[in-house]
C-alpha positions as CSV (number, residue, x, y, z in Angstrom):
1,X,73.7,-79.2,-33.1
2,X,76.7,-77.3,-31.3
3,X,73.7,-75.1,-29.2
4,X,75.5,-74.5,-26.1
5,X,73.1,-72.2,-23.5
6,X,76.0,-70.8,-21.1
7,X,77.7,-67.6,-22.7
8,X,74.6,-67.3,-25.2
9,X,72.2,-64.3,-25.8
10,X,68.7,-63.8,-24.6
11,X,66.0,-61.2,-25.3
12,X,63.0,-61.4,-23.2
13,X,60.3,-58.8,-23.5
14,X,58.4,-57.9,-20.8
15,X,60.8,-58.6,-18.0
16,X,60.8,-56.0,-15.6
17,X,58.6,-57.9,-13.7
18,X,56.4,-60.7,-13.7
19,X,56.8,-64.1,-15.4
20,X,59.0,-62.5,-17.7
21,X,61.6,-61.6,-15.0
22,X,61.5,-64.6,-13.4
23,X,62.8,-66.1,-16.7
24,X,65.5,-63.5,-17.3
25,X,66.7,-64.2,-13.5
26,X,66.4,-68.0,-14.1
27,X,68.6,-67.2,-17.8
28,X,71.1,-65.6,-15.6
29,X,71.7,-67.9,-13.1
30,X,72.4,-70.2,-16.3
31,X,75.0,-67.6,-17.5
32,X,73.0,-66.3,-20.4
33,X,73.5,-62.7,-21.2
34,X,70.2,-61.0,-20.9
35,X,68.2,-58.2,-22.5
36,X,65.7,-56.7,-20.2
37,X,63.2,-55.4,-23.0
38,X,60.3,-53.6,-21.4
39,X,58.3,-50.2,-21.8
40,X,59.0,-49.2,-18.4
41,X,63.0,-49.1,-18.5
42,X,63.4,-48.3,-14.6
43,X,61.9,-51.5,-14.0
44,X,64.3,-53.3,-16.2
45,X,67.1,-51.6,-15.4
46,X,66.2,-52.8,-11.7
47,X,66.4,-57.0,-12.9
48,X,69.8,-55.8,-14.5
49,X,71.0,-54.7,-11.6
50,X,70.1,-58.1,-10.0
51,X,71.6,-60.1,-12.3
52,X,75.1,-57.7,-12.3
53,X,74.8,-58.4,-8.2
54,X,74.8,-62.3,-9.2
55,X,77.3,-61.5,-11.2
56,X,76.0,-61.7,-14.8
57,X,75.7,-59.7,-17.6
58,X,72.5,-57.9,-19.0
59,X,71.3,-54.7,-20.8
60,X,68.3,-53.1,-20.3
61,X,66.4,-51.7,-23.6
62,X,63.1,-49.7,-23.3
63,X,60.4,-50.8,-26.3
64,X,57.2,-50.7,-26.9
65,X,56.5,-54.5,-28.9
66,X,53.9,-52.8,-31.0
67,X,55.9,-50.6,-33.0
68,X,58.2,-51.5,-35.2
69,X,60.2,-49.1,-34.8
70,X,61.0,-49.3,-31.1
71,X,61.8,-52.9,-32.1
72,X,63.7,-51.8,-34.8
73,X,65.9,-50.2,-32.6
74,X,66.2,-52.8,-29.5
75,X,67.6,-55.0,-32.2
76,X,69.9,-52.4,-33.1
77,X,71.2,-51.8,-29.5
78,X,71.1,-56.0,-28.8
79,X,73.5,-56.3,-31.7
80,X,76.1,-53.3,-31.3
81,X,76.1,-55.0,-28.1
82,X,76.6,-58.2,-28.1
83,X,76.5,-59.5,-32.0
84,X,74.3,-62.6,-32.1
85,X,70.7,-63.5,-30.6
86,X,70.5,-66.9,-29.3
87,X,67.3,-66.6,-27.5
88,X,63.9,-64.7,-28.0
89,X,61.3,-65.0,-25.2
90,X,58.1,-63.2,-26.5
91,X,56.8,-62.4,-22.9
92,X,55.2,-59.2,-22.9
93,X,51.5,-59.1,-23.0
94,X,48.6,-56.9,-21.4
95,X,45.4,-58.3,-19.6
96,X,42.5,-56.3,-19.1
97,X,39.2,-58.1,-17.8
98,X,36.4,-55.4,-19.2
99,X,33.3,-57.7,-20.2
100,X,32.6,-57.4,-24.1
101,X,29.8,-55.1,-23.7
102,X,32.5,-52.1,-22.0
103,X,35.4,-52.8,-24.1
104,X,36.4,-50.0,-26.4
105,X,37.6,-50.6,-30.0
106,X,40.2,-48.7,-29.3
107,X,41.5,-51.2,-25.9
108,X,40.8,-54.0,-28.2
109,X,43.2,-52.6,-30.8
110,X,45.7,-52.0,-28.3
111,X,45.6,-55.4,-26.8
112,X,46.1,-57.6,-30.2
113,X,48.8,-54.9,-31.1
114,X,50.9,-55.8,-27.8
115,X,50.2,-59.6,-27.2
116,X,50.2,-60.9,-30.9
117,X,51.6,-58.0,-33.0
118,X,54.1,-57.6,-30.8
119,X,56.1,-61.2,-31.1
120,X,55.7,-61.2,-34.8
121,X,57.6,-57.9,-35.3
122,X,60.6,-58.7,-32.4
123,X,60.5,-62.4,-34.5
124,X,60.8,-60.7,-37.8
125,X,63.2,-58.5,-36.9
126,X,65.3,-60.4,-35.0
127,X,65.4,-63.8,-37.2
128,X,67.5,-63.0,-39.4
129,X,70.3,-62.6,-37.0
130,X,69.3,-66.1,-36.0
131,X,69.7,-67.5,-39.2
132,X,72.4,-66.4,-39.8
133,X,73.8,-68.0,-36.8
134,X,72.5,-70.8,-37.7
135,X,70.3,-71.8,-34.8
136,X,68.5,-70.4,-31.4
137,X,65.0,-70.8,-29.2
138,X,62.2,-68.6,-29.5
139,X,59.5,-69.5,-26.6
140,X,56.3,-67.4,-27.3
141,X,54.1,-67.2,-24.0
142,X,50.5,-67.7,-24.8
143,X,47.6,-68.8,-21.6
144,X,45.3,-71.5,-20.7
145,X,43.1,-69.2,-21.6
146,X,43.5,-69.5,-25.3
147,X,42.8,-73.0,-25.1
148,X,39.7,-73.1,-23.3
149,X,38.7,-69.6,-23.0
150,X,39.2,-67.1,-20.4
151,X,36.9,-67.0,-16.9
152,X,38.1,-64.1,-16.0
153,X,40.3,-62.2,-18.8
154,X,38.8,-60.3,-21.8
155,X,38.0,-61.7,-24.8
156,X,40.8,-59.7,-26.5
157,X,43.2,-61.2,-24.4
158,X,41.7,-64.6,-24.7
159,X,41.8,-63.8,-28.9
160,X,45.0,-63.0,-28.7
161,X,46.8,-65.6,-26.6
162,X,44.9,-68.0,-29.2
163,X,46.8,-66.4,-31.7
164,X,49.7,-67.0,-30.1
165,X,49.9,-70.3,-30.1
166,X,48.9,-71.1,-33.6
167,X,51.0,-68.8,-34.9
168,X,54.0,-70.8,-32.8
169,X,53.1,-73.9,-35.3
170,X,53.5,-71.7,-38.2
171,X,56.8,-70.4,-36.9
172,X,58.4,-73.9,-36.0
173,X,58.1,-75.4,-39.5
174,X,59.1,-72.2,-40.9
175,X,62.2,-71.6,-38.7
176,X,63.0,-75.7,-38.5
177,X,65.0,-75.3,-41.5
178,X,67.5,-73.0,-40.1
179,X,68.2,-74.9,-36.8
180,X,65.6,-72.7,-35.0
181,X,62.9,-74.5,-32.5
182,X,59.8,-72.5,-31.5
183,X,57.5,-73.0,-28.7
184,X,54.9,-72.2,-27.0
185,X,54.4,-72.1,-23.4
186,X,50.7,-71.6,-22.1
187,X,50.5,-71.2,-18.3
188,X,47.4,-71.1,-15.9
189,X,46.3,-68.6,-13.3
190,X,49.9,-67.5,-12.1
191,X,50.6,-65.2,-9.3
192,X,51.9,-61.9,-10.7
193,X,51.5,-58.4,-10.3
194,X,48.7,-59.1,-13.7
195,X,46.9,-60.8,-11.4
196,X,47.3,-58.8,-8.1
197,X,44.1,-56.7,-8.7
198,X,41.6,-59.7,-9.3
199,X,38.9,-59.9,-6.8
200,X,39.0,-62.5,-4.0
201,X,35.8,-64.3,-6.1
202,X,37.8,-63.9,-9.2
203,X,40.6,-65.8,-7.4
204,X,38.6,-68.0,-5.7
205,X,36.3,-69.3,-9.2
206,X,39.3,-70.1,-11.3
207,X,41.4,-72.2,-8.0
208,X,38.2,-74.4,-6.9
209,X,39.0,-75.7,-10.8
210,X,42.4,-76.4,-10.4
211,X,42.7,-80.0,-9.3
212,X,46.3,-79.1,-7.8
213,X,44.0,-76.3,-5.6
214,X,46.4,-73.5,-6.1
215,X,48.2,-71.0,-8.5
216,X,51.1,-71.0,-10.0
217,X,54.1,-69.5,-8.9
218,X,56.6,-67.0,-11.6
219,X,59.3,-69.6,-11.6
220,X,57.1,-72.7,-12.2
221,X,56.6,-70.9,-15.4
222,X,60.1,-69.5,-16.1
223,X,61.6,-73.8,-15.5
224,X,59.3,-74.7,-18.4
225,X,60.7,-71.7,-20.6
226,X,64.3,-72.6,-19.5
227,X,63.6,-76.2,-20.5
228,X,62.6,-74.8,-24.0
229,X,65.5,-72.9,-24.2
230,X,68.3,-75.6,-22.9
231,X,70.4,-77.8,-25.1
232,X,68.1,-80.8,-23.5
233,X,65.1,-79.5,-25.6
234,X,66.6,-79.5,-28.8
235,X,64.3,-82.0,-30.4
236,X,61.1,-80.3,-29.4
237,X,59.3,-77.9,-31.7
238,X,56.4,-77.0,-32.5
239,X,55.2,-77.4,-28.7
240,X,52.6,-75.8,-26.5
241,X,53.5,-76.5,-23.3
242,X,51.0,-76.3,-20.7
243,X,51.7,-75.0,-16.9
244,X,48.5,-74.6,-15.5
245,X,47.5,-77.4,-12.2
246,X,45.6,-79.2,-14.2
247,X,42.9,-76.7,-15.1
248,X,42.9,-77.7,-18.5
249,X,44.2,-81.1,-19.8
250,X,44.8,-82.0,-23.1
């Protein structure tokens, strides 16, 4: 009750490129204030100059989602700045396709610490803001791939994604209580610079199994986060919501 999305705050992790910019860009055109959180800062600072030449407002913040106390310190300079949260997108992840048999311990480590660990500690640090406030979206962005297991991906990522969107079940009936939705939004095979080094074969295996015959595009994913974000979705929680062509119906 009384959400309003123009004028309110956004953090979205991983947005200096990818799906996660297209959702910052798609925020500002909405006039949300965004915060460009990504571990390579000249690429954020790059979307905020987009959205200032569209004429919003944004801050760019460099962190690493796997420790705390980078994250720690985004909240810190997201706060000073503009006093509230309204809007978490948990977007950052990492995707590397070694088979099981080549995969380190150490890149599985790394993997779960960025794609799962990573949206628990910006959540925990920044709900209590939220509470306070009394309400705000968080939109966690898991993968097909964690609901019918990755073709091409690694099973780290696949493990992780998984995670993902159980944990968003968790987090909506824990956060329901304080006006807070959570959701999940699990896209296909999306065209992205993730993607961009996947072999024509790769390419061509997963799209003869999308019935829609192609993939996705950044801002087919970012409208499904900006529906979980508006004042229309305030009565879903608790969602994972699947952009994917069709690949996998449920």
């Amino acid at each position: 009750m009384g959400y309003k999305l123009e004028g309110s705050v956004a953090v979205v992790t991983g947005a200096g490129r990818g799906i996660g910019k297209a959702v910052a860009l798609g925020l500002a055109k909405k006039k949300v204030k965004v915060v460009i959180a990504d571990l390579l800062l000249a690429e954020a600072e790059r979307v905020v100059k987009e959205i200032e030449e569209m004429g919003g407002e944004a801050l760019a913040v460099k962190v690493d989602v796997s420790r705390e106390e980078d994250v720690k310190a985004m909240a810190e300079k997201v706060l000073e700045k503009f006093g509230r949260v309204d809007i978490v997108v948990n977007n950052a992840a990492i995707c590397p396709i070694s088979p099981l048999e080549d995969t380190p311990a150490e890149e599985w480590d790394r993997v779960l610490a960025v794609n799962i660990k990573g949206p628990y500690l910006v959540i925990k640090t920044l709900l209590p803001a939220m509470k306070k406030q009394g309400g705000g979206r968080i939109v966690n962005m898991a993968s097909v791939a964690g609901k019918m297991g990755a073709m091409v991906a690694g099973l780290h990522y696949t493990a992780s994604k998984a995670g993902i969107i159980a944990m968003g079940k968790v987090l909506a009936r824990h956060c329901a209580p304080y006006g807070i939705t959570v959701n999940t939004v699990a896209p296909g095979p999306t065209a992205t610079e993730m993607t961009a080094d996947w072999t024509e074969e790769e390419m061509a295996r997963l799209t003869q199994n999308i019935p829609l015959g192609r993939y996705g595009t950044m801002e087919e994913i970012a409208a499904g986060v900006l529906y979980l974000v508006s004042e229309e979705a305030s009565f879903v929680t608790g969602e994972c919501l699947d952009i994917n062509g069709g690949l996998w119906m449920d």
